[in-house]
C-alpha positions in Angstrom: 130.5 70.7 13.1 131.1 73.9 15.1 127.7 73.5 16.5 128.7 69.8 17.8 131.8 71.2 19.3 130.2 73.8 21.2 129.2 70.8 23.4 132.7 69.3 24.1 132.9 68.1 27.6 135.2 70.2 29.9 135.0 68.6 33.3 137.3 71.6 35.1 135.1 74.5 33.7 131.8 72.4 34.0 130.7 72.6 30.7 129.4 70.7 27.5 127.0 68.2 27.3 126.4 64.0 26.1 125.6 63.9 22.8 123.0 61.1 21.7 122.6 59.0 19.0 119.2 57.3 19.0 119.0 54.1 17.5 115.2 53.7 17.2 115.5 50.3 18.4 117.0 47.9 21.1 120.3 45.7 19.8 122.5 43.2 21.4 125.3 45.7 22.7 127.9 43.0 22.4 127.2 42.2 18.9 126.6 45.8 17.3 130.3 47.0 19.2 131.8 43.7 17.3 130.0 45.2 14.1 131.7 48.3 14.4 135.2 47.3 15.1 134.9 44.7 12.1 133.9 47.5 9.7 137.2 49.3 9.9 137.2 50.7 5.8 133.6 52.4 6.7 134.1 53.9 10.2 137.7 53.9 11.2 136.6 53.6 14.9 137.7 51.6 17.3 135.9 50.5 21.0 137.5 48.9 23.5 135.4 48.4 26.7 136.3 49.7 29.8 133.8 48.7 32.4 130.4 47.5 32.4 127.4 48.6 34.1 124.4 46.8 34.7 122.4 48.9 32.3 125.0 50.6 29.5 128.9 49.6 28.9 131.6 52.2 28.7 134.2 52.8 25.9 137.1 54.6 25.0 137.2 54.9 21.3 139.9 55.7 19.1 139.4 57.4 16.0 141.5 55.5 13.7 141.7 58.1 10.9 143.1 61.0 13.1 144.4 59.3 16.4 141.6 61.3 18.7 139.9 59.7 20.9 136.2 59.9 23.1 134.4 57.9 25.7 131.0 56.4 24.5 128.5 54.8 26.5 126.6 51.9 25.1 122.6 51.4 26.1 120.3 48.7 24.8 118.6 51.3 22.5 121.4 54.7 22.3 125.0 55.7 22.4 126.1 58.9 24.6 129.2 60.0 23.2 131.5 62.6 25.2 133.8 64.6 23.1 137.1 65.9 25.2 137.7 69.8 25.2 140.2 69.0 21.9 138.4 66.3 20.3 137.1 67.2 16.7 133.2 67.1 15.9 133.6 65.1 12.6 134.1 61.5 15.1 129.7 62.2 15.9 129.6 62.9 12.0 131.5 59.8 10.9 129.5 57.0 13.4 126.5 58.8 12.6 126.5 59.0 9.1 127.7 55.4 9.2 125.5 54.0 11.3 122.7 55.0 8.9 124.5 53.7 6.4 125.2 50.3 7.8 122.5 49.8 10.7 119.4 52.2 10.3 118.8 55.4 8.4 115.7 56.1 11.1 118.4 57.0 13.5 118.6 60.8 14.9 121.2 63.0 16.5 120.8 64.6 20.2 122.3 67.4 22.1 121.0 68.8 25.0 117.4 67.3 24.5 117.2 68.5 20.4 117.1 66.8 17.3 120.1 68.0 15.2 118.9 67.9 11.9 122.0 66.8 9.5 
């Protein structure tokens, strides 16, 4: 988890970095968010859109479990999750690990360009 939080985003100091999950395969963006907010007892996450581009859609999402909250960005085939300066690592661990459980265990965690093995 401290390895994940090394790579919080801090806009003011210019530091951190996107971290990726790879989904090993293209979905229906509308449908997979709906998936997620429906499963509430499995990932206690919440998305609520904040604009659309023509390529990915952006979210805030609320960690329901501990009240924190990141920005996600939604691609045909990936998320890029930002973690604030404050926000805790175990929100990548808890949509991961879910979304093995519940969507595909052939998906893989980035940062900075590596595969995080977990």
């Amino acid at each position: 988890m401290i390895f994940i939080e090394n790579y919080r985003m801090n806009i003011k100091e210019g530091k951190g970095k996107l971290i990726k999950i790879d989904l090993n395969e293209k979905i229906d963006r509308v449908n997979f968010i709906e998936r997620i907010n429906q499963h509430q007892k499995e990932f206690r996450l919440f998305f609520t859109k904040l604009y659309d581009e023509d390529n990915y859609e952006y979210y805030r999402v609320a960690d329901l479990h501990n009240g924190d909250h990141f920005y996600a960005q939604v691609f045909d085939d990936c998320l890029f999750l930002n973690l604030h300066k404050l926000c805790c690592g175990n929100n990548v661990f808890r949509i991961y690990s879910n979304l093995q459980k519940h969507f595909s265990p052939s998906i893989h965690l980035e940062i900075d360009g590596k595969t995080v093995k977990i």
